[in-house]
ZASEGU-488499 format. One line per field, with one value per residue: residue number from 1; residue in three letters; x, y, z of N, C-alpha, C in turn. Coordinates in Angstrom, 1 decimal, decimal comma. Each point is the difference from the previous one (the first is absolute). Layout:
num: NUM|... .
residu: Ala|... .
neast: X|... .
nnorth: Y|... .
nup: Z|... .
caeast: X|... .
canorth: Y|... .
caup: Z|... .
ceast: X|... .
cnorth: Y|... .
cup: Z|... .
***
This chain:
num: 1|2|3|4|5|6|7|8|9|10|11|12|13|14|15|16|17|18|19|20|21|22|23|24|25|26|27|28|29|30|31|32|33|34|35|36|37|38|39|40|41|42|43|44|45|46|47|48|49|50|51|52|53|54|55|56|57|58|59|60|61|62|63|64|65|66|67|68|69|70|71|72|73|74|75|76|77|78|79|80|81|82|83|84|85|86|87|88|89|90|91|92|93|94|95|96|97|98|99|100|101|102|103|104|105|106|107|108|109|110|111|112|113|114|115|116|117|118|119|120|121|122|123|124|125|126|127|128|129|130|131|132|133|134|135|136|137|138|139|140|141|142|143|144|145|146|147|148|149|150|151|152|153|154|155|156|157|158|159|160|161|162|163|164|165|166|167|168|169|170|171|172|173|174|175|176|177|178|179|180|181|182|183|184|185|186|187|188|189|190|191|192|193|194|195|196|197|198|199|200|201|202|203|204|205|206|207|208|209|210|211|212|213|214|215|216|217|218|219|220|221|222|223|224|225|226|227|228|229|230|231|232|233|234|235|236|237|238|239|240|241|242|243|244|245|246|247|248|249|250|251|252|253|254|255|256|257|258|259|260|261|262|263|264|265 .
residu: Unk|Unk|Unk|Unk|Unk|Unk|Unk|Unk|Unk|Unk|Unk|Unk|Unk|Unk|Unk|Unk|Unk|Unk|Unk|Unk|Unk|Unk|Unk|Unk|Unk|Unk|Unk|Unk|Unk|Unk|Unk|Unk|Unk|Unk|Unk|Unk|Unk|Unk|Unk|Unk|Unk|Unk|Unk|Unk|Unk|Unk|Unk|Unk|Unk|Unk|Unk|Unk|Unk|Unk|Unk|Unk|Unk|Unk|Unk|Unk|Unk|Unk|Unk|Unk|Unk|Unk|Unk|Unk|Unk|Unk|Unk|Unk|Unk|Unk|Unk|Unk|Unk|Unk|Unk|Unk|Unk|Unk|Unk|Unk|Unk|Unk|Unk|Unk|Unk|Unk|Unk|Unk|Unk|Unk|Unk|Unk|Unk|Unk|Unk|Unk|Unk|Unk|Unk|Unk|Unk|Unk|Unk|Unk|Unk|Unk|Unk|Unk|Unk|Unk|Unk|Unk|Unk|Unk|Unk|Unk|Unk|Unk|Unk|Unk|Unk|Unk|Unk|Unk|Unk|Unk|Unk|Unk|Unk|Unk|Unk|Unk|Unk|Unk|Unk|Unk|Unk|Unk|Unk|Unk|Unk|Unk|Unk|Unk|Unk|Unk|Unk|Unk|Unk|Unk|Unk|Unk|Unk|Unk|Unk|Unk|Unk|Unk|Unk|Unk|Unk|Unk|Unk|Unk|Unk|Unk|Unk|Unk|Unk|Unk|Unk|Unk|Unk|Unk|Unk|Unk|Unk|Unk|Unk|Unk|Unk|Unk|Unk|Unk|Unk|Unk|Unk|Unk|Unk|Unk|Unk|Unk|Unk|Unk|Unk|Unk|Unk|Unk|Unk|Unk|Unk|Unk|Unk|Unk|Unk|Unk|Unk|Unk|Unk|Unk|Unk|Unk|Unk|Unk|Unk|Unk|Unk|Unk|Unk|Unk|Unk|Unk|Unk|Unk|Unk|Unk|Unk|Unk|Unk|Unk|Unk|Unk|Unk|Unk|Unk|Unk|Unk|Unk|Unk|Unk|Unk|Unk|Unk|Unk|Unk|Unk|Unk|Unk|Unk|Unk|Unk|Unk|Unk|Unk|Unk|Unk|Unk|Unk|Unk|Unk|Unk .
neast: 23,9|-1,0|1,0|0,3|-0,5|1,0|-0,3|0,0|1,2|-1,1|0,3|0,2|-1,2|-0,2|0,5|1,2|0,5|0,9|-0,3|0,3|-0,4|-0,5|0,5|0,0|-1,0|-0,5|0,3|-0,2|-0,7|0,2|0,3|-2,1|-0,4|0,8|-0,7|-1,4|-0,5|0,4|-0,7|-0,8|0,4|0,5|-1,2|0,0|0,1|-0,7|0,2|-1,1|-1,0|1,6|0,0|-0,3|-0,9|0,3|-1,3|0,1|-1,5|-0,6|1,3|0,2|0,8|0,0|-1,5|0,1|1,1|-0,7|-1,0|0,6|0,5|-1,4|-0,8|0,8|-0,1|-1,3|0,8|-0,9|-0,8|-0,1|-0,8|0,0|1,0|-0,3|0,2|-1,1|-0,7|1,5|-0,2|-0,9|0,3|1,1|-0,7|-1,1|1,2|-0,1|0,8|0,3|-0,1|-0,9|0,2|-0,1|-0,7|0,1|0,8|-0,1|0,8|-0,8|0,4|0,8|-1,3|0,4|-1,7|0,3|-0,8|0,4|-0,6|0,5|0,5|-1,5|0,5|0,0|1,2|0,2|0,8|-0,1|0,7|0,7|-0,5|-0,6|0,2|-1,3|0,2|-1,4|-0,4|-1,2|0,6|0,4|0,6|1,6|0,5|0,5|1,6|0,0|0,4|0,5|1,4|-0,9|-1,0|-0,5|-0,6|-0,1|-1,5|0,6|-0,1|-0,3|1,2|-0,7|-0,6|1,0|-1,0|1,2|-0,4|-0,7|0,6|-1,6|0,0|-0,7|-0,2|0,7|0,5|-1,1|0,9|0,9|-0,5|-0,6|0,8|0,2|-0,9|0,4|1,6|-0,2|-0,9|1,1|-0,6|0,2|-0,7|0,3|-0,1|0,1|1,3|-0,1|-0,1|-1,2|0,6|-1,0|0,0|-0,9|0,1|0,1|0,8|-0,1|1,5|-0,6|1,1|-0,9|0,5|-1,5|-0,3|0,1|0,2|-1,5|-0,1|-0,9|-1,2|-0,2|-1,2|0,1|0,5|-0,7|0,8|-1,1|-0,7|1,1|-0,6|-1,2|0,2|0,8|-1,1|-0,5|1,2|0,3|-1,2|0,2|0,9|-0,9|-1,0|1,3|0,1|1,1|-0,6|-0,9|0,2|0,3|-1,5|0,1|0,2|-1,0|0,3|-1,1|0,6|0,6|-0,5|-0,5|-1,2|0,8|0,8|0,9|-0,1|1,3|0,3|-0,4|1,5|-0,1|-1,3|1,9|-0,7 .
nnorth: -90,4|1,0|1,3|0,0|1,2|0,3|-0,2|1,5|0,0|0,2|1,6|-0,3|0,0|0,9|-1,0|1,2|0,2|-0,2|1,2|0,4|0,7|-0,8|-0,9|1,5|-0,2|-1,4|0,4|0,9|-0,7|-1,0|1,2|0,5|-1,1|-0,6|0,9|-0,1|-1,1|0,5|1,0|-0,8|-1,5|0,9|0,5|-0,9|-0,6|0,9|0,0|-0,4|-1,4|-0,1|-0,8|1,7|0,2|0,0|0,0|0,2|-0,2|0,5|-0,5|0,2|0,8|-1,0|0,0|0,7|0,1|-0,6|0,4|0,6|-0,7|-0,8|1,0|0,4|-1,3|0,2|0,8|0,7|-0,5|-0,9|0,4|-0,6|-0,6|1,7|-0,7|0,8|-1,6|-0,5|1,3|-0,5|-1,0|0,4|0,9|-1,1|-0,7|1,5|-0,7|1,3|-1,1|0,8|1,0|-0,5|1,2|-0,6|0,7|-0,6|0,9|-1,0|-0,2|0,8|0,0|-0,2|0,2|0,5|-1,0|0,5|-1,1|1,1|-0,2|-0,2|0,6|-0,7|-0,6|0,2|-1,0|0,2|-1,1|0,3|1,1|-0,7|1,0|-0,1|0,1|-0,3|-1,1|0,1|-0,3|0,8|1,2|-1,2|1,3|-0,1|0,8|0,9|1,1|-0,2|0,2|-0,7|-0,5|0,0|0,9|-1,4|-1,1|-0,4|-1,7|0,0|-0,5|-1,0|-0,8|-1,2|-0,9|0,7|1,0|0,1|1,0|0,2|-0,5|-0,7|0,9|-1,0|1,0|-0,6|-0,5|0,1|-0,8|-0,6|0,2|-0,5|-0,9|-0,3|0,4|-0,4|-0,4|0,0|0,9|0,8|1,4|-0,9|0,9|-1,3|-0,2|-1,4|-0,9|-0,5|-1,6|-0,4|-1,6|0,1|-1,2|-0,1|0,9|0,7|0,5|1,4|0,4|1,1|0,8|-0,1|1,1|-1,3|-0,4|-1,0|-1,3|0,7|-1,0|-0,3|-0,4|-1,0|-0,5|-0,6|-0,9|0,5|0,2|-0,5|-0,2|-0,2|-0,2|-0,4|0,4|-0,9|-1,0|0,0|-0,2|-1,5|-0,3|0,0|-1,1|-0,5|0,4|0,9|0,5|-0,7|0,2|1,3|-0,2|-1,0|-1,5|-0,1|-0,6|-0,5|-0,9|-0,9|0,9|-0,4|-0,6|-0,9|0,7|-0,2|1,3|-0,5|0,9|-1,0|-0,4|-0,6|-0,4|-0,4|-1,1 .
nup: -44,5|-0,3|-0,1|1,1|0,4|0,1|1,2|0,0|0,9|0,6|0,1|1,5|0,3|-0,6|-0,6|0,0|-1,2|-0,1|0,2|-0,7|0,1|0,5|-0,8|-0,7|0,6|0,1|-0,9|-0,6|0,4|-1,3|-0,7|0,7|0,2|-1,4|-0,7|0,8|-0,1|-0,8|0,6|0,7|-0,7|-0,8|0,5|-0,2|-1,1|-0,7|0,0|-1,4|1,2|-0,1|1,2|0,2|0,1|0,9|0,0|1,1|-0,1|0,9|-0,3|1,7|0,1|0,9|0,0|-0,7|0,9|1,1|-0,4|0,3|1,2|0,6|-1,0|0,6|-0,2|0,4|0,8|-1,2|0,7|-0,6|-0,1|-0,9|0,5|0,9|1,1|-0,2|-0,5|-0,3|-0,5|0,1|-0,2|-0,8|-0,4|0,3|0,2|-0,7|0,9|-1,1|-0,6|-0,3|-0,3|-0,6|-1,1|-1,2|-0,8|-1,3|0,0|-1,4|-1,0|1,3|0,8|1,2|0,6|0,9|0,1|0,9|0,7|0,6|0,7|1,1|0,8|0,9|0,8|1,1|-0,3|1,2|-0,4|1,4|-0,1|-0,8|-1,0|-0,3|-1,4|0,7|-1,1|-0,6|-0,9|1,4|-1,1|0,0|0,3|0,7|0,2|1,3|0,2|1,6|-0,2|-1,0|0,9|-1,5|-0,3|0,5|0,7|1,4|0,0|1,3|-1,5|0,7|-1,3|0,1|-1,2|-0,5|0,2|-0,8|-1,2|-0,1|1,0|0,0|0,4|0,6|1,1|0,8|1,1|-0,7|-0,7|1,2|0,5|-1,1|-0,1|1,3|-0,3|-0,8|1,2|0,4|0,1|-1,2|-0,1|1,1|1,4|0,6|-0,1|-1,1|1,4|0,7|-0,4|0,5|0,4|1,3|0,6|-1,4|0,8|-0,3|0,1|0,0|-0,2|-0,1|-1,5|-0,2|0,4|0,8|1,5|-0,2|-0,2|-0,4|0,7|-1,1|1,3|-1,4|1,3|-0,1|-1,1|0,8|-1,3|-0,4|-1,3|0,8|0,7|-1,5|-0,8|0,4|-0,1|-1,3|-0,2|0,4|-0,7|-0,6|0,3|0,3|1,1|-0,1|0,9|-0,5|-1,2|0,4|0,9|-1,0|0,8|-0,6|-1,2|1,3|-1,5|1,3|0,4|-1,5|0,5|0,8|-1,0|0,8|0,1|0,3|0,8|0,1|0,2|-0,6|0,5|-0,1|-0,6 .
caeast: -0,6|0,1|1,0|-0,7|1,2|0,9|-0,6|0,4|-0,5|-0,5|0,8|-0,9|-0,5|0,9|1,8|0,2|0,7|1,2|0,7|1,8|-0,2|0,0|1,2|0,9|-0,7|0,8|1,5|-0,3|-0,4|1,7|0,9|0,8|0,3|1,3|1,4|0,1|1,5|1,4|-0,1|0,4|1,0|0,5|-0,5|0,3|1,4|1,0|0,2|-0,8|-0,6|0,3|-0,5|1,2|-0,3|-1,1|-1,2|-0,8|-1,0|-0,1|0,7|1,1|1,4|1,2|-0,4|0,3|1,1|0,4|-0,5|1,0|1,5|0,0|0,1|1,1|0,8|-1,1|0,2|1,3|-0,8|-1,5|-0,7|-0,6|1,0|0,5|-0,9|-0,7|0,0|1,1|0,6|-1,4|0,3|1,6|-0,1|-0,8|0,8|0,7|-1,1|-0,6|-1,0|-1,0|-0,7|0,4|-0,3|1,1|-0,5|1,0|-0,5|1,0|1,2|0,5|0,0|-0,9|-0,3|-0,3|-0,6|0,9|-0,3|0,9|-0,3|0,5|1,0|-1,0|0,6|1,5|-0,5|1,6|0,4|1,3|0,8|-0,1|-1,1|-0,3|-1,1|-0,7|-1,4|-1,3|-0,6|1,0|1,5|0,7|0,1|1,7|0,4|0,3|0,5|-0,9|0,0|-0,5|-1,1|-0,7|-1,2|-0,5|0,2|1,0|-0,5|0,9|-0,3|0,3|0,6|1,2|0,1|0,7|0,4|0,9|-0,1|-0,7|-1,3|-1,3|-0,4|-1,0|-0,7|-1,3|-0,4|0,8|-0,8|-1,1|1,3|0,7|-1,9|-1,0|0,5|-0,1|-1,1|0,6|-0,4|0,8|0,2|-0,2|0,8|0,6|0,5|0,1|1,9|0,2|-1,9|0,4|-1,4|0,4|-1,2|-1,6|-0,4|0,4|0,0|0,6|0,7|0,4|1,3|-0,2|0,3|0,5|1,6|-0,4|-0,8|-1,1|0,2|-0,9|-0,2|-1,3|-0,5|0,5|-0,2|-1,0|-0,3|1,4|-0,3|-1,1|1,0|1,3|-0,4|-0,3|1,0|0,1|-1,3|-0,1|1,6|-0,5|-0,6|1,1|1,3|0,9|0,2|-0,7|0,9|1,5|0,0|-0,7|0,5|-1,0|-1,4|-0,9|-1,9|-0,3|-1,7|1,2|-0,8|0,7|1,5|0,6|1,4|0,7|1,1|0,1|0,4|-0,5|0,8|-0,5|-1,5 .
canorth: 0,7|1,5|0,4|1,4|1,2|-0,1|0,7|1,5|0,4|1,6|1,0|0,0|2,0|1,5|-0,1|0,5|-0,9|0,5|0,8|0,4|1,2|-1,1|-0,7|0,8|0,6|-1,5|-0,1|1,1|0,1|-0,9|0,6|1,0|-0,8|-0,3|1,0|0,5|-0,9|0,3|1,1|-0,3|-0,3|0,5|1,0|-1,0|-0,3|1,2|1,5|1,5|0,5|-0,2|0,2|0,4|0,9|-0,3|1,0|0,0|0,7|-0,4|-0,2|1,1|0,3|-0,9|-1,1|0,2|-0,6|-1,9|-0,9|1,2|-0,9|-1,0|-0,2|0,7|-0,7|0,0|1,1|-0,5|-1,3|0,6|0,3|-0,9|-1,2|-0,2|-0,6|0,7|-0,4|0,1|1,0|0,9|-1,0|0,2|1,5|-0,2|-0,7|0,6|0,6|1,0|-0,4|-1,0|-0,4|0,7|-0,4|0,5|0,0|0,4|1,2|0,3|-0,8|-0,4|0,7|-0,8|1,1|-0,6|0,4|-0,4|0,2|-0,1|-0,7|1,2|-0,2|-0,1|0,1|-0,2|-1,2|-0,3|-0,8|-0,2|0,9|0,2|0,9|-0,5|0,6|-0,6|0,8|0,1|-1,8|-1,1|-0,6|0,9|1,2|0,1|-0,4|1,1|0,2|1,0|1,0|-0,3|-0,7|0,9|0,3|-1,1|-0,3|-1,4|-0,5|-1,5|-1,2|-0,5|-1,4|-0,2|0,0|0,8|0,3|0,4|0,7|-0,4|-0,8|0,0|-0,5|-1,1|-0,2|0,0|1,3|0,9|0,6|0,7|1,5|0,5|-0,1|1,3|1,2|0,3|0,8|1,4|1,2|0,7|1,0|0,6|1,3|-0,8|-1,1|-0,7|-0,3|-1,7|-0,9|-1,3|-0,7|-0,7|-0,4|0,3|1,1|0,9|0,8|0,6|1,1|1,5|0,9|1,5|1,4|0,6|-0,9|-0,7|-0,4|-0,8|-0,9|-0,1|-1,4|-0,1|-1,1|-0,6|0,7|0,0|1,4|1,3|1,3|0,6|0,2|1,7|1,0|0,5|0,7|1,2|1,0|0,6|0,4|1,5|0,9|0,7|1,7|-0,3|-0,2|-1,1|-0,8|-0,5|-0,7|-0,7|-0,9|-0,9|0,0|-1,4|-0,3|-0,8|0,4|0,9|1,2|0,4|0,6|0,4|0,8|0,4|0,2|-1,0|-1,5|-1,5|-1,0|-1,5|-1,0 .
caup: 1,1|0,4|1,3|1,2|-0,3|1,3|1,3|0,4|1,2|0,4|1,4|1,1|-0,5|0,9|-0,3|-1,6|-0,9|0,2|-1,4|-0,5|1,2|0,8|0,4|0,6|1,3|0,4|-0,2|0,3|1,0|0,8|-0,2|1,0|1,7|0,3|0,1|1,3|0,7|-0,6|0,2|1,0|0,1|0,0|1,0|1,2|0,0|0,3|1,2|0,0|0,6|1,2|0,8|0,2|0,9|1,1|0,9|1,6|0,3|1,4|0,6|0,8|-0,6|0,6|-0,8|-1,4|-0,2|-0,1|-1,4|-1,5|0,1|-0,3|-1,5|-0,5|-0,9|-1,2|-1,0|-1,7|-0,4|-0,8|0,9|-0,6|0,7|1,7|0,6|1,0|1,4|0,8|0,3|1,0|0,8|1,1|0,5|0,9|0,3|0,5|1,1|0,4|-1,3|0,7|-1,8|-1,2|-0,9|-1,0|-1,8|-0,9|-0,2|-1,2|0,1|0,4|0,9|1,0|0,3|1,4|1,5|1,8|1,4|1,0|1,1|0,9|1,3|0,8|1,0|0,5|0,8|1,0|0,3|0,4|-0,2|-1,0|-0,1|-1,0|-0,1|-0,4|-0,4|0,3|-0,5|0,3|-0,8|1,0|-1,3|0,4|1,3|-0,2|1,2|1,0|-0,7|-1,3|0,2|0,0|1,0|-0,3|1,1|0,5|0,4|0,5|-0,1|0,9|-0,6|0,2|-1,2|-0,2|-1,4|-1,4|-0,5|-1,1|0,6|1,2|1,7|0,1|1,6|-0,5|0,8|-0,8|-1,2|0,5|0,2|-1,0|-0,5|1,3|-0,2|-1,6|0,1|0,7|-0,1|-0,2|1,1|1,0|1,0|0,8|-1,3|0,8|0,1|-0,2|-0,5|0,3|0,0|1,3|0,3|-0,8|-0,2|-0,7|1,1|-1,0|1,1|-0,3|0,6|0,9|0,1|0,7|0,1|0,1|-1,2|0,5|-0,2|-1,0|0,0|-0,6|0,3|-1,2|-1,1|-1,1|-0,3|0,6|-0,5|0,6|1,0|-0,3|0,2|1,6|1,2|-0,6|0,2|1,7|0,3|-0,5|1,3|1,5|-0,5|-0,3|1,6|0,1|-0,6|0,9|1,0|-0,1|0,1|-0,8|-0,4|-0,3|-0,5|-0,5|0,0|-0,6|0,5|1,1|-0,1|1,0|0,1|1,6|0,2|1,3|-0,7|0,2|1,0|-0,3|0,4 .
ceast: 0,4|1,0|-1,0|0,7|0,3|-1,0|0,8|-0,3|-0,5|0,7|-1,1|-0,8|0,7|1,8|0,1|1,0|1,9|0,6|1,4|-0,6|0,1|1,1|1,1|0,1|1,3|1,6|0,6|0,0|1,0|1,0|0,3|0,4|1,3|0,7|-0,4|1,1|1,4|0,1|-0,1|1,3|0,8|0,8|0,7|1,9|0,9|0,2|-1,1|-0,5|0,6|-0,1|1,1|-1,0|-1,4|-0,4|-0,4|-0,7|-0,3|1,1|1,0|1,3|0,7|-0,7|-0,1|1,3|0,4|-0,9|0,8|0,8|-0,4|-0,1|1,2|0,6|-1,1|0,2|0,6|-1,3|-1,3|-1,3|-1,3|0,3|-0,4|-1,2|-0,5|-0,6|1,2|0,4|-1,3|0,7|1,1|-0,5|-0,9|1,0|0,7|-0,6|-0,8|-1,2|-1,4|-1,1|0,7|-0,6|0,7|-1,0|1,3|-0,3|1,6|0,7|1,0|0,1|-1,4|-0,3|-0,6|-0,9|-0,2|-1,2|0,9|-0,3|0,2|0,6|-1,1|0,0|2,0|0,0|1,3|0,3|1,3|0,6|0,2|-1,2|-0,5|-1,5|-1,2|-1,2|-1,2|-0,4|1,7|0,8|0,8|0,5|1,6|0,3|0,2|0,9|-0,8|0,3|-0,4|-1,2|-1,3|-1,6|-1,0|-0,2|0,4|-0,1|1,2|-0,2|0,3|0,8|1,2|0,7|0,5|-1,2|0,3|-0,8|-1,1|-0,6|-0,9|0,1|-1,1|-0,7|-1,4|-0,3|0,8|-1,3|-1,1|0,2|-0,1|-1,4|-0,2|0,8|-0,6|-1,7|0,4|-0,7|1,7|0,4|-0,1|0,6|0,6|0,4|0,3|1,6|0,3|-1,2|0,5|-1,2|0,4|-1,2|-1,3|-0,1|0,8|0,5|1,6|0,8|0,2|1,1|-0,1|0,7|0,5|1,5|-0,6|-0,4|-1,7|-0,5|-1,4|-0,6|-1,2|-0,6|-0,3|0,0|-1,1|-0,5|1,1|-0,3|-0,5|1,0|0,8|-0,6|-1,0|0,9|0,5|-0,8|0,5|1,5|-0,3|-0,5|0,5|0,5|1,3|0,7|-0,5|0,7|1,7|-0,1|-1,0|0,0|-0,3|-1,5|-0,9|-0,9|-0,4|-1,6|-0,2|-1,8|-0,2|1,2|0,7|1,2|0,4|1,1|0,7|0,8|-0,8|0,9|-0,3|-0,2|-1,0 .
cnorth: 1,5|-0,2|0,9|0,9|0,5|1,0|0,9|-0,1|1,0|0,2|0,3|1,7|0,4|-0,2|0,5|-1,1|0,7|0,9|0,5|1,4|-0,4|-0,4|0,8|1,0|-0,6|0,5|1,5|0,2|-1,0|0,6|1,3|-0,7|-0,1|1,4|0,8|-1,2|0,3|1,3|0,1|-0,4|1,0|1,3|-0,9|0,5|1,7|1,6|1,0|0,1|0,1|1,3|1,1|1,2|-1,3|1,5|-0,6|0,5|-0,5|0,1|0,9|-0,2|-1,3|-1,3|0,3|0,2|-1,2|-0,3|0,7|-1,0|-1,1|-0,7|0,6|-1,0|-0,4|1,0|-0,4|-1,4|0,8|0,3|-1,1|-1,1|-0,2|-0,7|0,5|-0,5|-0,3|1,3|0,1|-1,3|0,4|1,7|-0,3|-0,9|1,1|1,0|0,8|0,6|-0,8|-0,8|1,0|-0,3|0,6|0,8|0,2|1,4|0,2|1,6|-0,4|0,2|-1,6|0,6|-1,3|0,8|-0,8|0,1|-0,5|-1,0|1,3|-0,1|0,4|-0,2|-0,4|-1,5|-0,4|-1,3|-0,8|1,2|0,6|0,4|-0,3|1,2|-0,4|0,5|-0,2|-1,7|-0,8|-0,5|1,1|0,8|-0,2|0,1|1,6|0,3|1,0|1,5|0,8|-0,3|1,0|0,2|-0,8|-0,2|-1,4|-0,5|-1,6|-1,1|-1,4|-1,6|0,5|0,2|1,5|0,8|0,4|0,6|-0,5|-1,3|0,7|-0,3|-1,0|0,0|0,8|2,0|1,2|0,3|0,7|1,5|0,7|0,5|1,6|1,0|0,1|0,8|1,5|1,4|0,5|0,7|-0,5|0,9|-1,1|-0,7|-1,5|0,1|-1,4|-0,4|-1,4|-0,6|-1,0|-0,9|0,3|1,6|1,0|1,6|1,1|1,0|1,0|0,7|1,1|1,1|0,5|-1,2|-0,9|-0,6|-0,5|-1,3|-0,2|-1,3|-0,5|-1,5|-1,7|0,7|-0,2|1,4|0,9|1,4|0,9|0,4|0,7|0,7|1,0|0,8|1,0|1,4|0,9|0,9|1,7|1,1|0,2|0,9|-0,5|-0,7|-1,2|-1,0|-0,4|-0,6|-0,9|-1,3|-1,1|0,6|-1,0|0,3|-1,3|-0,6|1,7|1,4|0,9|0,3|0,1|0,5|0,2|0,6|-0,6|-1,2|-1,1|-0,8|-1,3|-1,1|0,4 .
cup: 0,0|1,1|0,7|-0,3|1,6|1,0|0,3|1,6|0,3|0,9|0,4|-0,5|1,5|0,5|-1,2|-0,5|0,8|-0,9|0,2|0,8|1,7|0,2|0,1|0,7|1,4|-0,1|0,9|2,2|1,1|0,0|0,7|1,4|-0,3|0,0|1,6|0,8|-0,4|0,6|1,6|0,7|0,0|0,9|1,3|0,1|-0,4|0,5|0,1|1,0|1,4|1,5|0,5|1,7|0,9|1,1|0,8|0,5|1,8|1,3|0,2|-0,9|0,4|-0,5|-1,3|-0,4|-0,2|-1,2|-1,4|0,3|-0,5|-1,2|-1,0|-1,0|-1,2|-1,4|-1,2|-0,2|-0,9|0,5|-0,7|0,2|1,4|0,2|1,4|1,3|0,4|0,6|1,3|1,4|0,5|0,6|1,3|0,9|1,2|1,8|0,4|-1,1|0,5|-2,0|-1,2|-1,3|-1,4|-1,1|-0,4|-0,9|-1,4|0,2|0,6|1,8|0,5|1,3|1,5|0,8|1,1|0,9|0,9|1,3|1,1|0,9|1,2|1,5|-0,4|0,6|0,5|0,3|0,3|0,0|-1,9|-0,4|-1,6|-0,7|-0,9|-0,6|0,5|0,0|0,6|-0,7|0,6|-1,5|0,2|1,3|0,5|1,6|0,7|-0,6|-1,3|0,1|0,0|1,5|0,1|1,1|0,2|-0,4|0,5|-0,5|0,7|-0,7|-0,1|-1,4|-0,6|-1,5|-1,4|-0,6|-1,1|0,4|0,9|1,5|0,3|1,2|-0,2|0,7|-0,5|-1,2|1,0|0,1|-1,2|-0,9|0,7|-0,5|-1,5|0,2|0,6|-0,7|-0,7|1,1|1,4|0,6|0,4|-1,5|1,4|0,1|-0,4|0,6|1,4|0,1|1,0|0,3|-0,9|-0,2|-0,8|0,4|-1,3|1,3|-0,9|0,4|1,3|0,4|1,5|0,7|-0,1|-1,5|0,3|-1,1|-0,5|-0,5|-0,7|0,3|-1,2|-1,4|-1,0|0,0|0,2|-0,9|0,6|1,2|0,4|-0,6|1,2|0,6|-0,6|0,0|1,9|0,3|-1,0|0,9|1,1|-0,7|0,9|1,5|0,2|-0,6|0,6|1,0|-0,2|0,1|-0,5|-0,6|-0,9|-1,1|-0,4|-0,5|-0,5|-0,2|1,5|0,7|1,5|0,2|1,5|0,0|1,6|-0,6|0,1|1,4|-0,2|1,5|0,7 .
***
């Protein structure tokens, strides 16, 4: 019986054959991932890229002190090693930190940028004077003597408190929402904020022995409002304003200025 002569598999058309150009293509190309891993690693473990200068971009002189302190032991780490969401986590930790974003800026310099938390009223509770921001984080602790140009505010919960939480009383954030719409410039700066019965009632430093009393009835539309009363505190002149004992918007296209106190019921 004739033998058959052996079946050649066909290579599929359009797969080339494996050439010695090819296969050391292959090699070649294992050899730069391992020497980038060896080069990494390495970067990891010695001094070139260590971390010797941090930059603060955003943030006042006293909060860019506490984030220079806080990372102070990061320092000498590699900057290919640090761990950036750790460093954005303990700098946001810090009360007077509201976000923070990083770059690593080779070789040896890590470059920050700080949204500060703002300071927004004074919030008095027991005699303790606290300074607060816009989003209701307490910022720290300050004295009457120290207490920057901020308006009141009476905190009433018993609950004491601390440095880097939240105010949890509903009527304190309402306060705190209405001052963050505050007009920069007003001629009347506020003194303090309160919220009575649903309403909403601001007391002006005013210009003369009196404080007048700056009532925006509930808090809605507070934007529209302080600026009203602002527009209208323009248009008094200066005799008007020293005797001025309130001024209504809470109907904020029908403005009311008195120099008559409010009588209460």
């Amino acid at each position: 019986m004739a033998r058959q002569p052996a079946l050649a598999l066909a290579r599929p058309r359009g797969v080339p054959a494996l050439s010695g150009r090819w296969r050391r293509a292959v090699l070649i190309g294992a050899c730069v991932v391992a020497l980038l891993g060896l080069l990494y690693l390495g970067a990891r473990e010695t001094p070139v890229f260590a971390l010797r200068t941090v930059e603060v971009e955003g943030a006042p002189a006293d909060v860019r002190q506490a984030i220079l302190q806080s990372l102070e032991e990061t320092r000498g780490t590699s900057l290919v090693s640090l761990d950036g969401d750790a460093v954005v986590r303990r700098l946001e930790a810090l009360p007077s930190v509201q976000s923070v974003t990083y770059d690593r800026a080779f070789p040896h310099a890590l470059r920050l940028v700080v949204v500060p938390e703002k300071p927004v009223a004074v919030v008095n509770q027991a005699s303790n004077l606290w300074i607060v921001s816009v989003r209701g984080r307490v910022i720290g602790g300050t004295s009457a003597a120290e207490a920057p140009d901020l308006p009141r505010i009476r905190y009433l919960p018993d609950a004491p408190l601390t440095a880097g939480q939240f105010v949890e009383d509903e009527g304190t954030k309402t306060i705190l929402a209405a001052l963050s719409e505050a007009p920069k410039r007003m001629l009347l700066p506020i003194h303090s904020a309160r919220l009575e019965d649903g309403e909403l009632t601001l007391v002006l430093a005013g210009e003369g022995e009196t404080r007048p009393l700056l009532l925006l009835g509930e808090p809605v539309d507070v934007g529209t409002k302080l600026r009203v009363a602002a527009l209208v505190l323009r248009k008094l002149d200066y005799e008007e304003r020293g005797a001025l004992a309130y001024l209504d918007v809470t109907l904020p296209d029908r403005p009311v200025a008195s120099a008559n106190p409010i009588v209460s019921g």
